[in-house]
VOPAGU-2260 file (C-alpha; in pm, 1 decimal, decimal comma):
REM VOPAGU-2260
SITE   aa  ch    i         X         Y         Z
SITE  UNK   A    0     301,0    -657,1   -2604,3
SITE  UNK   A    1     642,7    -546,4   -2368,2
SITE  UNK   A    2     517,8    -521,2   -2027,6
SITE  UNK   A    3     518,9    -203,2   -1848,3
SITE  UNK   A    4     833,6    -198,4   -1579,0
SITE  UNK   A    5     670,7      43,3   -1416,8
SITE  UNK   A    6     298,1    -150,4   -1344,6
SITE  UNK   A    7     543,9    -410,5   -1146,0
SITE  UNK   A    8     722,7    -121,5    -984,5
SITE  UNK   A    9     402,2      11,2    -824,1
SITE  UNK   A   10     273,7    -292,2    -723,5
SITE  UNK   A   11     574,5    -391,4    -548,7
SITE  UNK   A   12     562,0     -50,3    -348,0
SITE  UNK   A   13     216,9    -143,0    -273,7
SITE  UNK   A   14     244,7    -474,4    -156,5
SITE  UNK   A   15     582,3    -431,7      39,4
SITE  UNK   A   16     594,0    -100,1     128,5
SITE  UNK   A   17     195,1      58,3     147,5
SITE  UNK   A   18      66,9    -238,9     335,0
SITE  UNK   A   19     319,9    -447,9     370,7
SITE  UNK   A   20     170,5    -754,1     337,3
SITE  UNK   A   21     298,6   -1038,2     606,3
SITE  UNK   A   22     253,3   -1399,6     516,9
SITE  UNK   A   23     -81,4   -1547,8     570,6
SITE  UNK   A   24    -238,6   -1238,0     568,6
SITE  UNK   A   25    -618,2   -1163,3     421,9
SITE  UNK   A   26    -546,7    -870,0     190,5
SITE  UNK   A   27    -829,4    -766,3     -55,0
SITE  UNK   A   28    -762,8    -588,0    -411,0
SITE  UNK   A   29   -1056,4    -379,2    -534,3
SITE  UNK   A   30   -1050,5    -239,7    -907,7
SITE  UNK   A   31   -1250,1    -263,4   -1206,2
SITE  UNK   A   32   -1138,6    -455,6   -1526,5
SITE  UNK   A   33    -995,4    -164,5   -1668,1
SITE  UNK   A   34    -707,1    -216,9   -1406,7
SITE  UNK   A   35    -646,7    -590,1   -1517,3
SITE  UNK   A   36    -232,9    -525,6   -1557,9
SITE  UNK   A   37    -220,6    -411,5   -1228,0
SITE  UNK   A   38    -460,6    -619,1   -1063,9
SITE  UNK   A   39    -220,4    -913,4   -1191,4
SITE  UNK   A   40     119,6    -751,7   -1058,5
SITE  UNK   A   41     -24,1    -675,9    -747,3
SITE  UNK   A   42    -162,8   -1052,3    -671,3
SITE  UNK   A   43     107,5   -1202,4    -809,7
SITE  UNK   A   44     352,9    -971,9    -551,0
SITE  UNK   A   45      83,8   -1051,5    -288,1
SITE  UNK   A   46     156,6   -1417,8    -323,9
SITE  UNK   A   47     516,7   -1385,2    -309,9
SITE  UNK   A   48     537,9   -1204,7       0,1
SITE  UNK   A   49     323,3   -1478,3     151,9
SITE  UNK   A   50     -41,1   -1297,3     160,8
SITE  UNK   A   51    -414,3   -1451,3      85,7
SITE  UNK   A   52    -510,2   -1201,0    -213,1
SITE  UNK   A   53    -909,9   -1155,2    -240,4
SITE  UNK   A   54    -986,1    -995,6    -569,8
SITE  UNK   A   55   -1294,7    -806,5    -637,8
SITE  UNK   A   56   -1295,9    -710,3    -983,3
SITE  UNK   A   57   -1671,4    -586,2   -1022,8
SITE  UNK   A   58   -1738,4    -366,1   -1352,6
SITE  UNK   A   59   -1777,8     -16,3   -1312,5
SITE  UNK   A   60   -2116,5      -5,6   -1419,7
SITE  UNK   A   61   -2254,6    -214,7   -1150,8
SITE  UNK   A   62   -2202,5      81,4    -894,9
SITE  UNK   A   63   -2463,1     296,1   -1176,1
SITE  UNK   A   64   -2714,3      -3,2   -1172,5
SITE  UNK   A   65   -2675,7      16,7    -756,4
SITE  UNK   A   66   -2840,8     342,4    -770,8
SITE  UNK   A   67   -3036,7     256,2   -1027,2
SITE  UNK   A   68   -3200,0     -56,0    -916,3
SITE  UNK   A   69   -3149,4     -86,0    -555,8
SITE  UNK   A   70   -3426,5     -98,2    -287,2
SITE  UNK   A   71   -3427,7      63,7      59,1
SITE  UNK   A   72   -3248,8    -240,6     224,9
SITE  UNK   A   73   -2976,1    -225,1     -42,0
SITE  UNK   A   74   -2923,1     127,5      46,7
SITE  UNK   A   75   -2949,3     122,0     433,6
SITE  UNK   A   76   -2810,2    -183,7     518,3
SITE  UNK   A   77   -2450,5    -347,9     394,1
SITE  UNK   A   78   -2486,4    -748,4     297,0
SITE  UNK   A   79   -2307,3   -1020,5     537,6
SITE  UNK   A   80   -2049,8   -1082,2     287,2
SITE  UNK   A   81   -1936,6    -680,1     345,7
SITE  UNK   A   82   -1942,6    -735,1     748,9
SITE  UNK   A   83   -1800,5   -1016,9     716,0
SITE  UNK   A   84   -1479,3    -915,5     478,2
SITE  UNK   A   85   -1469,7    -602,5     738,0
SITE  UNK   A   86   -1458,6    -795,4    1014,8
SITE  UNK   A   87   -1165,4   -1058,5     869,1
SITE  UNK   A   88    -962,8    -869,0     608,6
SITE  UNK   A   89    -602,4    -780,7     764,1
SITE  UNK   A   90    -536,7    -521,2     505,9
SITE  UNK   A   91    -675,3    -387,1      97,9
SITE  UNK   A   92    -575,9    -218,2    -139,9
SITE  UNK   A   93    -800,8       1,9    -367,4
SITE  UNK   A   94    -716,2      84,1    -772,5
SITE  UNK   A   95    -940,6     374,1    -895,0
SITE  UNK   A   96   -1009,0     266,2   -1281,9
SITE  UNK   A   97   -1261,0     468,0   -1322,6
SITE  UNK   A   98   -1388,4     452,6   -1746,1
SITE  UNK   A   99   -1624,2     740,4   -1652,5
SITE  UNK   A  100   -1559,2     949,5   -1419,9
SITE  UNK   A  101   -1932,9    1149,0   -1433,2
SITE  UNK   A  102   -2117,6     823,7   -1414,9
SITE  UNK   A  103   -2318,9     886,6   -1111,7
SITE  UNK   A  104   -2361,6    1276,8   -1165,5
SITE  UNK   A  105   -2703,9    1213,3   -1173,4
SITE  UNK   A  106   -2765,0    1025,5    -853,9
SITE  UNK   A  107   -2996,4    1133,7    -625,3
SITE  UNK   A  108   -2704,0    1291,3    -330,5
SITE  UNK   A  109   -2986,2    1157,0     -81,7
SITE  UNK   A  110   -2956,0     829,2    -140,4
SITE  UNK   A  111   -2604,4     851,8    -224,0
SITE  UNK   A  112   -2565,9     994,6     175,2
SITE  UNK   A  113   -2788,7     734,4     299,0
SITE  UNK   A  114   -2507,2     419,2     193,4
SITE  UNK   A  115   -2227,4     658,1     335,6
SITE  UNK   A  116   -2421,6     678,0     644,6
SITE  UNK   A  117   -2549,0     303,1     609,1
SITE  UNK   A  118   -2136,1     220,9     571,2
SITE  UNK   A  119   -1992,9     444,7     783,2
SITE  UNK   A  120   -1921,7     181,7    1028,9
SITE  UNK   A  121   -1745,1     -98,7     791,5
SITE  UNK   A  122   -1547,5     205,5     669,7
SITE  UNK   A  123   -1442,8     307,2    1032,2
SITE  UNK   A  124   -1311,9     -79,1    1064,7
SITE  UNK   A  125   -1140,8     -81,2     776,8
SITE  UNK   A  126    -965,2     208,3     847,8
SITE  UNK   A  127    -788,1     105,7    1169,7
SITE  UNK   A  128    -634,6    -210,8     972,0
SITE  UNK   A  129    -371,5    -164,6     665,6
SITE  UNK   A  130    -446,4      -3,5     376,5
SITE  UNK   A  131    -354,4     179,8      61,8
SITE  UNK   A  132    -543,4     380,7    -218,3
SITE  UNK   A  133    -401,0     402,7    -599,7
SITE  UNK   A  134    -520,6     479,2    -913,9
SITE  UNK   A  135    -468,1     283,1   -1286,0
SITE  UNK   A  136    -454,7     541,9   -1540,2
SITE  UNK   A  137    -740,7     539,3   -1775,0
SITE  UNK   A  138    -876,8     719,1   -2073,3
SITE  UNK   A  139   -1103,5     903,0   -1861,3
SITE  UNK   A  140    -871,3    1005,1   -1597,4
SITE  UNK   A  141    -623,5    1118,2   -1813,1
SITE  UNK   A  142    -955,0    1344,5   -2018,7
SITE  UNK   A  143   -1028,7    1496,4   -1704,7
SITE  UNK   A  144    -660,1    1613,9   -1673,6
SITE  UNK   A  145    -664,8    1773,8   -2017,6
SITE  UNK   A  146    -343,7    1492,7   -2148,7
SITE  UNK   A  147    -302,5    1204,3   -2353,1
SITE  UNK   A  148    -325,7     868,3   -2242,7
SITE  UNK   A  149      88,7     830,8   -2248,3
SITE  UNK   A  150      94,5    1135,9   -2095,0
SITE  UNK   A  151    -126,2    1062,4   -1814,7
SITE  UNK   A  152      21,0     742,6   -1810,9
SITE  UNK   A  153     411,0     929,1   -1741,4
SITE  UNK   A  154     247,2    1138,6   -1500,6
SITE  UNK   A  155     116,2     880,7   -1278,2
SITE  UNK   A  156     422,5     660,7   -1298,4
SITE  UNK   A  157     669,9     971,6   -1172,8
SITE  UNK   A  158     379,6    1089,1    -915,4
SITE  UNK   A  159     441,4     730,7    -767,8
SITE  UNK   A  160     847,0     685,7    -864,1
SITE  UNK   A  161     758,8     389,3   -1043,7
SITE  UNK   A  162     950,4     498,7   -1290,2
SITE  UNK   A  163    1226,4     511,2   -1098,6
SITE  UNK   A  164    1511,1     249,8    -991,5
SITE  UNK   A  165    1413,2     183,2    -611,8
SITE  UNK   A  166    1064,9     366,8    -598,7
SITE  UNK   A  167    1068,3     225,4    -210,9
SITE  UNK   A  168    1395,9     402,1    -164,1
SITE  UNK   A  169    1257,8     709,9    -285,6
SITE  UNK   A  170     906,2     675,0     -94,6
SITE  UNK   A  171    1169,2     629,1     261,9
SITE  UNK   A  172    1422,3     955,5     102,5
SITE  UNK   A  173    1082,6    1178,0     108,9
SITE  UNK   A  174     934,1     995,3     473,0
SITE  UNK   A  175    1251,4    1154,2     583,4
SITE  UNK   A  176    1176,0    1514,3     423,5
SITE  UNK   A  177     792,4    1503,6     586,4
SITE  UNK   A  178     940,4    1379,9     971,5
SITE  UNK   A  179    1137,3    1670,3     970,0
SITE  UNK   A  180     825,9    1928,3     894,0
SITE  UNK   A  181     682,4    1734,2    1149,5
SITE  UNK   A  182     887,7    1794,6    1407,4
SITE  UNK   A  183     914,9    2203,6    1336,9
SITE  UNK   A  184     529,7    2157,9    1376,0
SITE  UNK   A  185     497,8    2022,9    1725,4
SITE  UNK   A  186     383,9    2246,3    1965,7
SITE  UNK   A  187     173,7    2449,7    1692,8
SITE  UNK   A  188    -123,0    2629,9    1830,6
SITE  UNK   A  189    -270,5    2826,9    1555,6
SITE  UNK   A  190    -268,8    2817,9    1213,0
SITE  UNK   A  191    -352,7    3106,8    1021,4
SITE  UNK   A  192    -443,3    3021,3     583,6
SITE  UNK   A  193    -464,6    3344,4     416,0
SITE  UNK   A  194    -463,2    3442,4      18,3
SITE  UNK   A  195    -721,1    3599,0    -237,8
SITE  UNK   A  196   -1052,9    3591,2     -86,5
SITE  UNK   A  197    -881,4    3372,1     201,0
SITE  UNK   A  198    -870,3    3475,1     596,9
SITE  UNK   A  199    -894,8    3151,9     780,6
SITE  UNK   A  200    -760,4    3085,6    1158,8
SITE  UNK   A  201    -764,0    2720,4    1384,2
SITE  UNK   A  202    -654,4    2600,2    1610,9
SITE  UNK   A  203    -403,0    2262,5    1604,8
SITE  UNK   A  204    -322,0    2286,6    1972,9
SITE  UNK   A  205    -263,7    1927,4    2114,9
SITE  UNK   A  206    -337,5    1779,6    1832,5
SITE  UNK   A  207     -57,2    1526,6    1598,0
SITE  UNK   A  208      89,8    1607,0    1246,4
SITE  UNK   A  209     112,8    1275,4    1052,3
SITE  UNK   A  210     365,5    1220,8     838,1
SITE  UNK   A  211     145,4    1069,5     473,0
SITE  UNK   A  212     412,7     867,9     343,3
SITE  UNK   A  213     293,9     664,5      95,3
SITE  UNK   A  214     146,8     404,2     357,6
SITE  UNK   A  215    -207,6     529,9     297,6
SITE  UNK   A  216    -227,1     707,6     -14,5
SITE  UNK   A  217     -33,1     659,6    -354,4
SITE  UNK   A  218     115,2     861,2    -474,4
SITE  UNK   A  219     134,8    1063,3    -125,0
SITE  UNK   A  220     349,5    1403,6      21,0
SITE  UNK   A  221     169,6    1540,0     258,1
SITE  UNK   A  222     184,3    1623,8     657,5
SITE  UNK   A  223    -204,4    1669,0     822,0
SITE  UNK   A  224    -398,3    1699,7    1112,8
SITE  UNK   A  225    -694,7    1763,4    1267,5
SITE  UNK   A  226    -807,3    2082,3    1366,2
SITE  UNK   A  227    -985,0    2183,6    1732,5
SITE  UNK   A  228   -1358,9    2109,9    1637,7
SITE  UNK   A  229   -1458,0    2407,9    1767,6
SITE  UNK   A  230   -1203,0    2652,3    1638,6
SITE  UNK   A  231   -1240,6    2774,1    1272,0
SITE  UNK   A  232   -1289,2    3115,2    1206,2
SITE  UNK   A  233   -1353,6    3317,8     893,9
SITE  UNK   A  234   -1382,7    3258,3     529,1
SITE  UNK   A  235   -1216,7    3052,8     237,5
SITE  UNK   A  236   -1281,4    3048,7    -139,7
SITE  UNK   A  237   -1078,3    2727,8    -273,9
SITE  UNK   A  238    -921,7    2762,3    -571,9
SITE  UNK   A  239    -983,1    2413,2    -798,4
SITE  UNK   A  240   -1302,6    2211,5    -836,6
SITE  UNK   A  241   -1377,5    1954,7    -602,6
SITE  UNK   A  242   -1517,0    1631,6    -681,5
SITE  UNK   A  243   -1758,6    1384,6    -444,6
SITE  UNK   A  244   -1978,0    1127,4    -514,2
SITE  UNK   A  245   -1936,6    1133,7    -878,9
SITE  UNK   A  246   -2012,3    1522,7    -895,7
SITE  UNK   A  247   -1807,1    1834,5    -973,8
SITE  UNK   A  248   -1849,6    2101,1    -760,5
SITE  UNK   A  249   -1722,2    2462,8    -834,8
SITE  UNK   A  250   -1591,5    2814,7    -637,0
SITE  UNK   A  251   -1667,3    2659,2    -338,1
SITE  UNK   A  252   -1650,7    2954,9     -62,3
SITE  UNK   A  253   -1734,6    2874,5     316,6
SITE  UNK   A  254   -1719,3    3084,4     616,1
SITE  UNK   A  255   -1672,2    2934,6     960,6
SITE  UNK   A  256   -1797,1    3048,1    1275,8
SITE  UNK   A  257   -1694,8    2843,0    1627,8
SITE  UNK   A  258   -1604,4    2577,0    1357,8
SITE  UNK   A  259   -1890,8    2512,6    1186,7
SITE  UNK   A  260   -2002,0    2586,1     824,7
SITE  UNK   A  261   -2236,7    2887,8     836,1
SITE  UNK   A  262   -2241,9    2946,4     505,3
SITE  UNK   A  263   -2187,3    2833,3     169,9
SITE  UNK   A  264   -2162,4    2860,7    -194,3
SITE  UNK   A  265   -2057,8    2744,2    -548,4
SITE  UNK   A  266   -2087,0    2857,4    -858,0
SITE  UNK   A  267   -2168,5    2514,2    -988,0
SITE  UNK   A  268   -2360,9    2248,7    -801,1
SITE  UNK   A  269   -2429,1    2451,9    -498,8
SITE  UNK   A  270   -2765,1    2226,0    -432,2
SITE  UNK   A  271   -2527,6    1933,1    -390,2
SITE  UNK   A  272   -2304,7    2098,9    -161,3
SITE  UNK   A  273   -2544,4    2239,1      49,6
SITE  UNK   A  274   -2648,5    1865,8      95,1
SITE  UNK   A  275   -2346,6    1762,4     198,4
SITE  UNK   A  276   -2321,5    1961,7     444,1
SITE  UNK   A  277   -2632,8    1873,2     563,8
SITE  UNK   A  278   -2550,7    1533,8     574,5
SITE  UNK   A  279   -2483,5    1459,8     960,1
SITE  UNK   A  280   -2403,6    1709,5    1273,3
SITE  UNK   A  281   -2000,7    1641,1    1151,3
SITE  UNK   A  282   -1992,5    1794,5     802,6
SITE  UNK   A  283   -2010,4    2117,1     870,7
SITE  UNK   A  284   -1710,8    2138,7    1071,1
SITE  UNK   A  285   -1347,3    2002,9     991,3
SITE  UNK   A  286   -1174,2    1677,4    1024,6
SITE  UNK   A  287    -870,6    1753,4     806,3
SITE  UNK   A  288    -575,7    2032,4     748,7
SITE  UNK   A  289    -339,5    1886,7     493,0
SITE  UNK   A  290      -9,7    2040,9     331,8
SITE  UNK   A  291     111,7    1947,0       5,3
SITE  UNK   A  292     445,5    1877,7     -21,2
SITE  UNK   A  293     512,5    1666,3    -342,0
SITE  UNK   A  294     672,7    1893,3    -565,5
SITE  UNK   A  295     641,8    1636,2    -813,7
SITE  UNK   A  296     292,2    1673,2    -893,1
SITE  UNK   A  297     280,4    2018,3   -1049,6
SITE  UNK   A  298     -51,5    2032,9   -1194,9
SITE  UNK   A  299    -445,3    2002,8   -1155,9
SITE  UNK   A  300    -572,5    1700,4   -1268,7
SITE  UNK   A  301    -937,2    1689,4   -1066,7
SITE  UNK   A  302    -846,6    1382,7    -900,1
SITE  UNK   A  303    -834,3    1449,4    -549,2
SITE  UNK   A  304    -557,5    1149,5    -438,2
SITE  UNK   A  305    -284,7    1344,4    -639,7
SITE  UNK   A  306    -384,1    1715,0    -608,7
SITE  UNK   A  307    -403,3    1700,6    -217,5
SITE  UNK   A  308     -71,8    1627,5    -270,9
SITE  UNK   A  309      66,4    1923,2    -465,2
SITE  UNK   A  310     356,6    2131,2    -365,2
SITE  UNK   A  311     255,6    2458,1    -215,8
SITE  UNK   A  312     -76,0    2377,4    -170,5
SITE  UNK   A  313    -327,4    2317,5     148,6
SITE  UNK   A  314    -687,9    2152,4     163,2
SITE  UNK   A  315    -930,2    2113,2     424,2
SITE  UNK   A  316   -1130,6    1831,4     504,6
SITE  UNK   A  317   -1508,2    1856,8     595,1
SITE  UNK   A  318   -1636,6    1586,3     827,5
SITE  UNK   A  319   -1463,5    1306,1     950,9
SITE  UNK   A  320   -1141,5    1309,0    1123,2
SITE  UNK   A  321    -879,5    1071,7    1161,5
SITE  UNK   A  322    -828,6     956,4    1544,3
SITE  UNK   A  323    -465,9     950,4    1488,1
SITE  UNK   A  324    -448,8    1325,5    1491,0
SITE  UNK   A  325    -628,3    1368,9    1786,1
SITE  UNK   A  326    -920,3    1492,3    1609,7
SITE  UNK   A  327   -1302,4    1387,0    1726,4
SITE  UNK   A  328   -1534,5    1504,7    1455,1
SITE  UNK   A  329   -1745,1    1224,1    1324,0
SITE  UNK   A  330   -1909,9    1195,6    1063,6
SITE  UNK   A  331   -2027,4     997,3     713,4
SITE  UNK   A  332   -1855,6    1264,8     525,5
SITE  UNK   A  333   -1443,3    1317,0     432,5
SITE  UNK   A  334   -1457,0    1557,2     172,5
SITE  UNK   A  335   -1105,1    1743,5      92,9
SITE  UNK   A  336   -1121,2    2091,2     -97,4
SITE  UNK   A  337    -785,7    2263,5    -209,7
SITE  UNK   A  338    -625,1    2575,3    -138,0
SITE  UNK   A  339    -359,3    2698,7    -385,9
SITE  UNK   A  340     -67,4    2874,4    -215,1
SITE  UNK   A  341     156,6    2897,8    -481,4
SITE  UNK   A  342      50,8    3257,7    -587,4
SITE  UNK   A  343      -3,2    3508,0    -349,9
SITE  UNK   A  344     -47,6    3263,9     -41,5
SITE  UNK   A  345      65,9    3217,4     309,2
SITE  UNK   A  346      13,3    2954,2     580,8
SITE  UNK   A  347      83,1    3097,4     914,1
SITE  UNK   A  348     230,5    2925,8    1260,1
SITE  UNK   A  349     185,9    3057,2    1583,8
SITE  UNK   A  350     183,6    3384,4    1415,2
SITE  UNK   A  351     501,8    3331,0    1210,4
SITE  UNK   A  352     519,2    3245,2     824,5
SITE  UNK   A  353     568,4    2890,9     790,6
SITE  UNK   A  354     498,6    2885,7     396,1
SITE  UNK   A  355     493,9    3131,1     152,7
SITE  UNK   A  356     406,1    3184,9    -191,7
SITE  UNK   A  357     379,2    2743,4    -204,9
SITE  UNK   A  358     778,4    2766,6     -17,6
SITE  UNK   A  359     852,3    2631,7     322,7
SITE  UNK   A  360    1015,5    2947,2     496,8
SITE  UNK   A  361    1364,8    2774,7     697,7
């Protein structure tokens, strides 16, 4: 079988430019088997650049039987060996290879909120050391975006320039793009989101764009903060399904009074959401604003780590903020939910149009 150029592509972007892993370092690499070409790049570029790889290649099934099986110390309490890898790990990296993407649709959302709660700390650990979330393309991943297998396959390759020459050149090129939307942005006090069904206003004052570079996320292209806790006012109907835990949620609408959730509906799943939100003080109020800049990804797949990312697009957050930003909303919950500019949209700055109709205004 010819071996893909582009598997070794992304996992050299991964390893030397997401996390750029350092000799010596402890860097884990969490996937299921389905991922077993990438897996094999990636450790093999982690040991050439001088890292300890720690692969946990665990079935996807076993996260069903979890739910399934597991008793109220499994559920409330992470093992030693998870505090432990929390407390040593100096970076991971995390391949979605998802065979089913519905698996845990019927999971009680109860127990699935108490192990977010139960993990929220090991989470908040391992988010202050490096990291980097990708995805393997799959025959499920590629179902769920209405293509073939090759043509998920292309999709996911150009979303990440793997299939270019020097994907790391072209990660820095668009770093470059973002830093300069950053720096129009500082000094933003309000932020105004408006489209069909759509009048939303918060506040951003003294708060930090980050520039989503690739570092984090891949594929990335996007610039995001966190909004004042207290500031979001007035009502939102996102445009795509969102996805959490396993479940697809539709029409999600929400109004927002002094920043909190005050109500809410969907046209599919509402019970679920409505948990959620109930899940801690935090989830009712935002953590994230995000903009979309990667023209590149065109298209709704219902896989949140590329559509977040989609040109002319926004999404919100509900729940937990990152401290980077400056935001201090806590919470078990990060749940992004999209907001399609493209057609009939605006995002507002200070009062001035900053993006219209999916554009950036000059």
């Amino acid at each position: 079988m010819t071996k893909d150029r582009r598997i070794s592509n992304l996992a050299r972007v991964l390893v030397r430019y997401s996390v750029h892993a350092r000799p010596r370092e402890l860097i884990a690499l969490d996937a299921t088997p389905a991922a077993e070409p990438l897996v094999l790049a990636v450790y093999e570029e982690l040991l050439r650049a001088g890292a300890y790889p720690i692969v946990r290649m665990n079935p996807a099934e076993t996260t069903e039987l979890f739910y399934r099986h597991g008793k109220s110390h499994h559920f409330d309490t992470p093992h030693p060996i998870q505090r432990a890898m929390a407390e040593h790990l100096d970076g991971s990296i995390h391949i979605e290879s998802s065979p089913n993407t519905r698996a845990l649709s019927n999971v009680n959302p109860a127990t699935q909120a108490r192990v977010s709660r139960s993990t929220r700390p090991l989470r908040e650990k391992m988010i202050r050391k490096k990291w980097c979330l990708t995805l393997f393309p799959t025959q499920a991943y590629a179902q769920d975006a209405d293509m073939s297998l090759a043509e998920f396959e292309d999709f996911v390759y150009a979303a990440t320039f793997a299939d270019r020459r020097d994907p790391i050149a072209a990660w820095r090129a668009l770093s470059r793009r973002q830093a300069r939307l950053v720096r129009r942005l500082r000094g933003a006090r309000t932020l105004r989101i408006t489209g069909p069904e759509t009048d939303l206003t918060l506040s951003v004052k003294g708060r930090v764009f980050i520039n989503s570079d690739g570092h984090h996320n891949m594929p990335s292209g996007e610039i995001f903060t966190g909004p004042v806790e207290d500031s979001a006012e007035g009502h939102i109907r996102f445009d795509y399904p969102v996805c959490h835990a396993g479940r697809e949620v539709d029409g999600v609408r929400l109004v927002f009074h002094k920043g909190r959730v005050v109500e809410a509906s969907a046209t599919k799943n509402e019970k679920f959401l409505l948990a959620m939100l109930d899940l801690d003080r935090g989830a009712r109020r935002l953590g994230e604003l995000g903009i979309g800049t990667n023209y590149g990804i065109d298209r709704f797949i219902k896989n949140i780590l590329f559509d977040e990312k989609i040109g002319g697009t926004v999404h919100l957050a509900l729940g937990r903020s990152y401290d980077e930003t400056g935001g201090r909303n806590r919470s078990a919950l990060h749940w992004d939910m999209i907001k399609d500019l493209r057609r009939g949209g605006a995002l507002h700055v200070n009062g001035q149009v900053f993006q219209k109709d999916g554009r950036f205004r000059k």
